[in-house]
C-alpha positions in Angstrom: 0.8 17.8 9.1 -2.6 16.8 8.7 -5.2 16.3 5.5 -8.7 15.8 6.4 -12.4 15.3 5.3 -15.5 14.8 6.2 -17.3 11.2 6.3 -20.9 11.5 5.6 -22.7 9.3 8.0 -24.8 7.5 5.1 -20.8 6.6 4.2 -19.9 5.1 7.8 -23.2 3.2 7.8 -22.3 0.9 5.0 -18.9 0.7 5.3 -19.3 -0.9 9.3 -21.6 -3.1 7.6 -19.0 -4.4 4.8 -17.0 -7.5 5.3 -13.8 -7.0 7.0 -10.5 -8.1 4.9 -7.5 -9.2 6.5 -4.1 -7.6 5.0 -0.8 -9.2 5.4 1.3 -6.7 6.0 4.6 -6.5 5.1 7.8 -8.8 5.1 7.0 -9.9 8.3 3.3 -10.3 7.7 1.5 -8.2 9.8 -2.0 -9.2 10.3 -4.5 -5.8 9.5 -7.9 -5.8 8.7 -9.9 -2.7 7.2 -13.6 -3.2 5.9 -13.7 -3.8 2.8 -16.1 -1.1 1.3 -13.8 1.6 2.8 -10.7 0.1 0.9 -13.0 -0.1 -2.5 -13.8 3.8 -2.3 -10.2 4.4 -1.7 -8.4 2.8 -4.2 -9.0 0.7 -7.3 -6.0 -1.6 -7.3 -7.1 -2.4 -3.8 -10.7 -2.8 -4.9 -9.9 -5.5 -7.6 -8.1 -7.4 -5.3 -11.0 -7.3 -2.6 -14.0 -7.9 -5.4 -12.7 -9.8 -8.3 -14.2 -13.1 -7.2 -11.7 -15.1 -9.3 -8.7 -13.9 -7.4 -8.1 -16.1 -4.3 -7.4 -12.9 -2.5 -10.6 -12.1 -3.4 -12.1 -15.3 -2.4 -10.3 -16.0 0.8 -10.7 -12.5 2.0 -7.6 -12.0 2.6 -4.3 -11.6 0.6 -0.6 -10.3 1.3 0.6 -6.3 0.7 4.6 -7.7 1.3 5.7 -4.3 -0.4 4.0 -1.8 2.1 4.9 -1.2 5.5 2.7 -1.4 8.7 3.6 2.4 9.0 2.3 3.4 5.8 -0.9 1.0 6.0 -2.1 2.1 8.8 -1.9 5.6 8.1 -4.2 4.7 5.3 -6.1 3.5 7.6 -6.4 6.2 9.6 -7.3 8.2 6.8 -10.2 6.0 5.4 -11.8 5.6 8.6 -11.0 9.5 9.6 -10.4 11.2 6.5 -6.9 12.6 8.5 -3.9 11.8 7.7 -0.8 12.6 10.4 2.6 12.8 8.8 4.6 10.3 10.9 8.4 12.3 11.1 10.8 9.5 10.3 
């Protein structure tokens, strides 16, 4: 199964250009990075983390997701950077 859209290219410009934020994946800790203006537009749990600038996620660029699998992270990767998402068949 696949969900799509379309990135404008005014998007991808400033999103490559954004600082890259490096995910702990996992219980086993999974190093993943994603830029982090793509992970702002996506979700706004994930945006506070990144921006706060009190957090020391936020500071450190880089905190822990210990309750989401690499599976499922980098699917929503792959749908940030693509806008598809394929449904992995367990």
């Amino acid at each position: 199964m696949h969900v799509g859209r379309t990135l404008e290219s005014s998007n991808l410009s400033s999103i490559i250009r954004s600082s890259p934020y490096e995910f702990l994946v996992g219980a086993d800790r999974t190093r993943m990075v994603i830029h982090d203006s793509i992970a702002q537009n996506l979700s706004e749990p994930l945006s506070a983390l990144i921006h706060n600038g009190q957090m020391k996620e936020s500071i450190s660029g880089g905190g822990p997701l210990d309750d989401v699998d690499v599976d499922t992270f980098t699917g929503f990767c792959e749908f940030a950077y693509t806008g598809v998402y394929s449904r992995r068949e367990p």
